[in-house]
C-alpha positions as CSV (number, residue, x, y, z in Angstrom):
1,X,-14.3,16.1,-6.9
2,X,-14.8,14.4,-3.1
3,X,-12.3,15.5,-0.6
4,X,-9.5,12.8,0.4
5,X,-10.6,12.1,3.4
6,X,-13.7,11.2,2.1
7,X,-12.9,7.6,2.1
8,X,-12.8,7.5,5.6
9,X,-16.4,8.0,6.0
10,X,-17.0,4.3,4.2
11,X,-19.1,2.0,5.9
12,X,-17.5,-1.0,7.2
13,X,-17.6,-3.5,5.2
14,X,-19.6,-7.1,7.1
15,X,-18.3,-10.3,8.1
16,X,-20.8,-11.7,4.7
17,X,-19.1,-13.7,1.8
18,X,-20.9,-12.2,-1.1
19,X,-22.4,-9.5,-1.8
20,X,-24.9,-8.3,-4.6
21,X,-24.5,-5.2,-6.7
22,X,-26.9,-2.8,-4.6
23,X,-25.0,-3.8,-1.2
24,X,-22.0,-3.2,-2.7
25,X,-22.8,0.3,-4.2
26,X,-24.2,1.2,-0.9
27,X,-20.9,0.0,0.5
28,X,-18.4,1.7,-1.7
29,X,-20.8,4.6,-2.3
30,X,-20.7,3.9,-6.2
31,X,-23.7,3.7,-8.2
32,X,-24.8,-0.2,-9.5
33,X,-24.3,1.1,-13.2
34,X,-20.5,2.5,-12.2
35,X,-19.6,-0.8,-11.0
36,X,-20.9,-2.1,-14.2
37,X,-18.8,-0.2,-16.1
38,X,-15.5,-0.8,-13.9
39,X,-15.7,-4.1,-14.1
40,X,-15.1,-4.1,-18.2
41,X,-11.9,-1.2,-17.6
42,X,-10.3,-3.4,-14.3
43,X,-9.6,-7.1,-15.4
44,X,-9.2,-7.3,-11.2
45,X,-12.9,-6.8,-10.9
46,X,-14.2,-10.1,-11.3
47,X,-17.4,-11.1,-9.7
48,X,-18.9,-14.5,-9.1
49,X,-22.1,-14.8,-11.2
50,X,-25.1,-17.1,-10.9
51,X,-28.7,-17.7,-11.9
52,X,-30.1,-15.1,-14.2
53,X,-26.2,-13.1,-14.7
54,X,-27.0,-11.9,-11.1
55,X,-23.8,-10.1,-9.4
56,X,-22.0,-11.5,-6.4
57,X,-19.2,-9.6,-5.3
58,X,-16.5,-11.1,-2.7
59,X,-14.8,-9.2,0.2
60,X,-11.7,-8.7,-1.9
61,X,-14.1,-7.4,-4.9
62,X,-15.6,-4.6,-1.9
63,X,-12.0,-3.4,-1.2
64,X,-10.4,-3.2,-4.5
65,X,-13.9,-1.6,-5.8
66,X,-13.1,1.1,-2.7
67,X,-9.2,1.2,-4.0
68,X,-10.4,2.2,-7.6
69,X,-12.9,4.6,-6.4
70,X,-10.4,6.5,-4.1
71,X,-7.4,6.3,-7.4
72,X,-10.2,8.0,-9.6
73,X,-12.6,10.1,-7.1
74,X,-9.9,10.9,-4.3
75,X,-6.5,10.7,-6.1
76,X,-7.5,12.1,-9.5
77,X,-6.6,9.5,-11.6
78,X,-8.2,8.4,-15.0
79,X,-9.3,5.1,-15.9
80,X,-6.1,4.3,-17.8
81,X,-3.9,5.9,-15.0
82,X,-5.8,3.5,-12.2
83,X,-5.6,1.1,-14.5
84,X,-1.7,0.7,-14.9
85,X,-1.4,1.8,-11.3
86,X,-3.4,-1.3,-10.0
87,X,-1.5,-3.6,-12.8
88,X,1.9,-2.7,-12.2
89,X,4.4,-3.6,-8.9
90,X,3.1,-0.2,-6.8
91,X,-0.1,-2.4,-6.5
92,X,1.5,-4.6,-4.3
93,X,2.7,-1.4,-1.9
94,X,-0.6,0.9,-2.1
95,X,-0.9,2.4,0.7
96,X,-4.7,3.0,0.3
97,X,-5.7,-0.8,0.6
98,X,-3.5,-1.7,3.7
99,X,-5.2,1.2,5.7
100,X,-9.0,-0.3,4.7
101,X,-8.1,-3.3,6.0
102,X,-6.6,-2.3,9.0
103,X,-9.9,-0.1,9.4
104,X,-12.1,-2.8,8.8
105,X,-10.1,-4.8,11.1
106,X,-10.5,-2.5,13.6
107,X,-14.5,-2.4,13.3
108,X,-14.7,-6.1,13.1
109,X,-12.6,-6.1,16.3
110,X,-14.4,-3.7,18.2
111,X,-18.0,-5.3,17.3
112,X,-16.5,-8.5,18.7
113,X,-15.3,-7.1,22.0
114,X,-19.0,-5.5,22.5
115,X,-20.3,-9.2,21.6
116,X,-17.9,-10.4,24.7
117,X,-18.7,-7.5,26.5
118,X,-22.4,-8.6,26.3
């Protein structure tokens, strides 16, 4: 089991519109054939895909894919239990996807102020 704070240590997530399967498991630090397999348990996970069934994964895709991984890895939920959390009304209050986008705010911020600064 990974620590809590473990989602911290993320990698921000870049200013690109999609993504594809291997950028996103590097992002979310999730293996390709996890996402795989989330994707048929979360009827939120819902990428875009094109030629040959390839994978392209939105912003929104990255974050919920981080808010599922930190319900099972960090919170100790099972499927079902992150499941009906991310269905129900508390979905609309977590806690957990406010803070990553105030944190990926704050890195998009800050690499535009060193872009001014420059």
């Amino acid at each position: 089991m990974l620590e809590p704070s473990h989602n911290d240590e993320l990698p921000a997530i870049p200013g690109k519109r999609y993504f594809t399967i291997g950028e996103v498991s590097d992002l979310c630090l999730v293996k390709p054939h996890v996402l795989r397999y989330w994707e048929q348990e979360f009827p939120q996970l819902k990428p875009v895909k094109r030629r040959g069934n390839r994978r392209y994964y939105q912003r929104q895709d990255v974050i919920m894919i981080r808010q599922i991984r930190s319900l099972l890895y960090d919170q100790g939920y099972t499927i079902g239990g992150a499941r009906q959390r991310l269905s129900g009304d508390e979905a609309k209050d977590d806690e957990t996807q406010y803070k990553q986008l105030i944190r990926q705010m704050i890195v998009e911020l800050e690499d535009l102020l060193k872009e001014l600064k420059a």
